[in-house]
C-alpha positions as CSV (number, residue, x, y, z in Angstrom):
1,X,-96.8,169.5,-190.4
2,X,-99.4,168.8,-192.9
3,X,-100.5,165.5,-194.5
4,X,-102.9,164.8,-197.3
5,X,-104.3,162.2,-198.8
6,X,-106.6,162.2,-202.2
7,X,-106.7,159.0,-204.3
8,X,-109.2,158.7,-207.0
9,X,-111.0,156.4,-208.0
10,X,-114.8,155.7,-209.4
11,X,-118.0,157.4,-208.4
12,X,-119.5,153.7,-208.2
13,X,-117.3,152.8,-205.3
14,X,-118.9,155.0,-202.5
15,X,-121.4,151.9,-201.7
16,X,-122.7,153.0,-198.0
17,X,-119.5,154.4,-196.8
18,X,-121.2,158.2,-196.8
19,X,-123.7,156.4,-194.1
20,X,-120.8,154.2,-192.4
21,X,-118.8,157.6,-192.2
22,X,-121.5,159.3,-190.2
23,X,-121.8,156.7,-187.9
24,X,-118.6,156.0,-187.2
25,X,-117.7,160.1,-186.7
26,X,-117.7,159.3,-183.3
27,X,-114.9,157.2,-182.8
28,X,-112.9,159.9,-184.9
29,X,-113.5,162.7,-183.0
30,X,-113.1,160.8,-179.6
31,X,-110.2,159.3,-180.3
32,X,-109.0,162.9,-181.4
33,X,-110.3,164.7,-178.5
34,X,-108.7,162.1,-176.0
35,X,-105.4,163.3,-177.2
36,X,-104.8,159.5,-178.9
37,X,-102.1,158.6,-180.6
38,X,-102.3,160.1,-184.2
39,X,-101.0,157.0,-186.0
40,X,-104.3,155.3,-184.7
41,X,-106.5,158.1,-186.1
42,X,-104.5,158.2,-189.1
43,X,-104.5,154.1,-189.8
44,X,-108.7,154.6,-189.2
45,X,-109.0,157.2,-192.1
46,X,-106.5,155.2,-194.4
47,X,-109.0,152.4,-193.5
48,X,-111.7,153.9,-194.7
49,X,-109.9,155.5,-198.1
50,X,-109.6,151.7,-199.1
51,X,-113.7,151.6,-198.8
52,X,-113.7,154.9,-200.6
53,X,-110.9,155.5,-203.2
54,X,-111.6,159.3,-202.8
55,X,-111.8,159.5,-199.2
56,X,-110.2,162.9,-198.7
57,X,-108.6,163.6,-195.4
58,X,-105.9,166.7,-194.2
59,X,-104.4,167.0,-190.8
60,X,-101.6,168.6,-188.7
61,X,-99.7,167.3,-185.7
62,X,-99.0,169.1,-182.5
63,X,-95.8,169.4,-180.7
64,X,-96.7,166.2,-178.3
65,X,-97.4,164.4,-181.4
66,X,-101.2,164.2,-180.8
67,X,-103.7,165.1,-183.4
68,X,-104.1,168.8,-184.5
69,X,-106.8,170.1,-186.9
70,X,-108.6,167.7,-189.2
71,X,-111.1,167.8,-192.1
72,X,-112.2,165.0,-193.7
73,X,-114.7,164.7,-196.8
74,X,-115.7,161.6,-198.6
75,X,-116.7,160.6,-202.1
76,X,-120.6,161.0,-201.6
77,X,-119.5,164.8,-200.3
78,X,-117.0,165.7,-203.1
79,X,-119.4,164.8,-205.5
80,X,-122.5,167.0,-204.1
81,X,-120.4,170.1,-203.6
82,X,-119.6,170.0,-207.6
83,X,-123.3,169.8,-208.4
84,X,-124.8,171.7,-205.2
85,X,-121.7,174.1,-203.8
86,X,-122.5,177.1,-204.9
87,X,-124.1,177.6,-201.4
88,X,-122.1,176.3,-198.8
89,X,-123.5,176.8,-194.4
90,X,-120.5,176.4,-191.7
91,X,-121.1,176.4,-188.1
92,X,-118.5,177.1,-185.5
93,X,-120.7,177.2,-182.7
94,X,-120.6,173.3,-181.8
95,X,-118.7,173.9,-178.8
96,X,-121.1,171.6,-176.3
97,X,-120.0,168.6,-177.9
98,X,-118.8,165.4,-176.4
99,X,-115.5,165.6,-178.0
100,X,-114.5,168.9,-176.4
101,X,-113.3,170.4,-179.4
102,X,-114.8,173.2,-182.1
103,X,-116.2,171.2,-184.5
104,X,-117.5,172.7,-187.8
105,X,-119.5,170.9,-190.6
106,X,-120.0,171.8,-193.8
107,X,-123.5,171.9,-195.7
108,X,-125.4,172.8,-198.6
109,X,-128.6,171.8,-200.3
110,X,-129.2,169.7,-203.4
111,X,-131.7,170.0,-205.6
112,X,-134.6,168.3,-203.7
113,X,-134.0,171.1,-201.0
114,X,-132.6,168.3,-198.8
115,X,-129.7,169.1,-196.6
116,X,-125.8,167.6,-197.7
117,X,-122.8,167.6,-195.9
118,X,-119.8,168.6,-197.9
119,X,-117.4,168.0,-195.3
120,X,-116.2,168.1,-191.5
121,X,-113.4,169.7,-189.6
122,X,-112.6,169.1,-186.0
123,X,-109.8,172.1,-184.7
124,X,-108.0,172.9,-182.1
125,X,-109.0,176.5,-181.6
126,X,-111.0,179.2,-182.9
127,X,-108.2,181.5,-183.9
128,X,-108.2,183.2,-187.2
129,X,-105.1,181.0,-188.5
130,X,-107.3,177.7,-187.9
131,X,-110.3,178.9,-190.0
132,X,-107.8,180.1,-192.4
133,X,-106.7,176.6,-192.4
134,X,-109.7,174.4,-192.7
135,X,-111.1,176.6,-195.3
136,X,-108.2,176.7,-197.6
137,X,-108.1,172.6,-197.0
138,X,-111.9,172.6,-197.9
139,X,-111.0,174.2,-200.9
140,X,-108.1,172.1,-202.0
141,X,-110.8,168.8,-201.7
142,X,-113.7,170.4,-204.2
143,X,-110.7,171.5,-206.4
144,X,-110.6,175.0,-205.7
145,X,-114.2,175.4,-206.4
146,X,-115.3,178.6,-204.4
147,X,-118.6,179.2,-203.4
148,X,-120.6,181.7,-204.6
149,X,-122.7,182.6,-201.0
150,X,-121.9,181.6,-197.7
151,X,-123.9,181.4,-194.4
152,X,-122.1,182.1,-191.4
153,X,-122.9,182.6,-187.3
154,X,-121.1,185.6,-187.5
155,X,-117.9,184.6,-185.4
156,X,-115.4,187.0,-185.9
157,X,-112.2,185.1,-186.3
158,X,-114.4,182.7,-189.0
159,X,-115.5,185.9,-190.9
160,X,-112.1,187.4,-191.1
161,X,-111.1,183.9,-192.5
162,X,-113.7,183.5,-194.9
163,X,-112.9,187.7,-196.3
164,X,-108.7,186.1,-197.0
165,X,-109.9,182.5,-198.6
166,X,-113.1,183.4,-200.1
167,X,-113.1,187.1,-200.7
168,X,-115.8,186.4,-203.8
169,X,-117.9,184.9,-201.4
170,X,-121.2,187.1,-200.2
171,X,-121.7,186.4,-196.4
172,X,-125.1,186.1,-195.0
173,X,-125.7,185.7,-191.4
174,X,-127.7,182.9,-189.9
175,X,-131.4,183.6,-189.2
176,X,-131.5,181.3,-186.3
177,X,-128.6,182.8,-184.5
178,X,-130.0,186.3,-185.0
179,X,-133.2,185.2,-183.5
180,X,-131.8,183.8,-180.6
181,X,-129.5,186.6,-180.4
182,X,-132.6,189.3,-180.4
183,X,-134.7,187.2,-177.6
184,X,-131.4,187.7,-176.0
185,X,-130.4,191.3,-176.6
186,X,-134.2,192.5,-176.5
187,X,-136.9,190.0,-175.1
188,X,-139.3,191.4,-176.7
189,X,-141.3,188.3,-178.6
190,X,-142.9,191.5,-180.8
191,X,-139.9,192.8,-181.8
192,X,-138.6,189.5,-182.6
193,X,-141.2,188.8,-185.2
194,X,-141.1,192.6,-186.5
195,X,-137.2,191.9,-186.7
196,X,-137.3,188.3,-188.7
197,X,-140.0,189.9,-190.9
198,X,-137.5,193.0,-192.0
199,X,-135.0,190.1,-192.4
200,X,-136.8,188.1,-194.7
201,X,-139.0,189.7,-196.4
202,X,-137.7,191.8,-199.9
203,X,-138.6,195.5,-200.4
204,X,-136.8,198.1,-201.4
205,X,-134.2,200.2,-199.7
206,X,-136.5,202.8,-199.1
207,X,-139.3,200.8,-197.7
208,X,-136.9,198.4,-195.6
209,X,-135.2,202.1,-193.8
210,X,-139.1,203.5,-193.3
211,X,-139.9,200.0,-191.9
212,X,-137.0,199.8,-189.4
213,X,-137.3,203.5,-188.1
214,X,-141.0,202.2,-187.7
215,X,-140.1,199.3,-185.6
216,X,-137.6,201.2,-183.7
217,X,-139.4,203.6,-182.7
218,X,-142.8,201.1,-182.0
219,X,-140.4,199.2,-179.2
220,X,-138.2,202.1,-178.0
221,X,-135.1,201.0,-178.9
222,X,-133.4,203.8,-180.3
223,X,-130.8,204.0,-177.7
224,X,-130.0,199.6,-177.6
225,X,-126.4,199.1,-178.7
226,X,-127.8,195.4,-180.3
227,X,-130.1,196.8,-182.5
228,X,-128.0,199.8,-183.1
229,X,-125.2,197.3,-184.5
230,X,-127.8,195.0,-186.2
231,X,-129.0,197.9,-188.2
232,X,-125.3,198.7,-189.4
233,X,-124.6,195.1,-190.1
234,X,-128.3,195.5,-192.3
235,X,-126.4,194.4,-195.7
236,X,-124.9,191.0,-194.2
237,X,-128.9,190.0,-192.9
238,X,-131.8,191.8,-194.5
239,X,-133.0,190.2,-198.0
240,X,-133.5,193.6,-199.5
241,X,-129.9,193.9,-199.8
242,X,-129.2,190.1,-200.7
243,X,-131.8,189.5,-203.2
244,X,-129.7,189.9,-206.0
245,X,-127.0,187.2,-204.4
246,X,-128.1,183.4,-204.6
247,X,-128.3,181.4,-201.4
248,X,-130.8,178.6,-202.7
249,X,-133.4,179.3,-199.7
250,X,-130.8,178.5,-197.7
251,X,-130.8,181.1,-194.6
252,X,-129.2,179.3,-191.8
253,X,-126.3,177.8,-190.1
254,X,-128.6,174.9,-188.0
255,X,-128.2,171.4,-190.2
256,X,-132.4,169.1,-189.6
257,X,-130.3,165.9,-188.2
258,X,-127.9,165.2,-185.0
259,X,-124.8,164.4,-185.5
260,X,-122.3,166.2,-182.8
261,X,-123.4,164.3,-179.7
């Protein structure tokens, strides 16, 4: 069973409550991940949509009647994605988190080049049905605004997701997973900077294929099943082919403050 709540109210209101919000994430997603009592989660986000008249929170309820999946985005949020959405990061890859639960934040970045949070979701699984679930329910709370790029880790139930709810969207994958992800698959620290070079600098098609056989064939790696499947993924990674797309310099998934514990 789903619940929503959306009251409007005036831009004016916010006061600190996008700061307040932060800081007291914690005692939402513990509470949550303790397997509480919904009503007491539920009474702490009515709570805090009487601080903020546009305080927008969606939810489901298990079986046991603890908390499901939630996403919550407040006024401060709301109001950057209609100005800066266009270019929106998700992360499902917080697993190591204190509140032993996926957690996935939304992000973008304003005009300064500053990162902003759009939004948060705390799920109860990684399954294709979840993403489809707190990405139709981020959509409901920016109005049905879709964005025009997205930046992803590549997780395959979130991709597949993202293809039914935002099949406009162009997908990019995150530089600093596919950095971690060559140290890991190769270990080679030259190929890793002849690999993140490919990715983003822009040349043309012809240049970017002469430059990757070049590579390859300078580390060996003709016959590695990683780099054979990065190179067939090229379109979803290298800026020669996402140029034309805007992502607003934004080219990963990793948000510059802590906030998962």
């Amino acid at each position: 069973m789903d619940h929503l709540l959306d009251q409007s109210g005036s831009y004016a209101a916010v006061g600190h409550t996008r700061k307040d919000l932060q800081n007291r994430l914690d005692t939402v997603w513990r509470s949550a991940s303790d397997n509480s009592d919904a009503d007491s989660i539920i009474s702490y986000m009515t709570a805090k949509s009487e601080m903020d008249p546009r305080f927008f929170f969606r939810y489901t309820i298990l079986e046991d009647g603890s908390l499901g999946n939630l996403f919550l985005s407040d006024t401060m949020s709301r109001c950057d994605y209609r100005y800066f959405g266009d270019v929106i990061s998700f992360d499902s890859t917080y697993r190591t988190n204190s509140y032993h639960r996926p957690l996935v934040i939304f992000v973008g970045v304003n005009n300064h080049t500053k990162t902003t949070i759009f939004g948060f979701g705390l799920l109860v699984d990684e399954t294709v049905d979840t993403y489809t679930w707190i990405l139709q329910t981020f959509l409901q709370a920016m109005h049905g605004k879709c964005p025009i790029s997205v930046v992803t880790d590549g997780d395959k139930a979130m991709s597949k997701a993202i293809r039914l709810v935002m099949p406009t969207a162009v997908c990019r994958l995150c530089s600093w997973h596919l950095e971690r992800n060559v140290q890991t698959n190769v270990g080679d620290s030259g190929f890793t900077q002849a690999f993140t070079h490919l990715m983003l600098t822009y040349m043309t098609e012809l240049e970017f294929e002469s430059e990757w056989l070049k590579v390859i064939d300078r580390f060996g790696l003709q016959h590695n099943e990683w780099v054979k499947k990065m190179y067939s993924q090229r379109k979803l990674w290298a800026e020669t082919f996402l140029r034309s797309t805007f992502f607003g310099g934004l080219w990963s998934t990793q948000i510059d403050f802590c906030i998962v514990g």
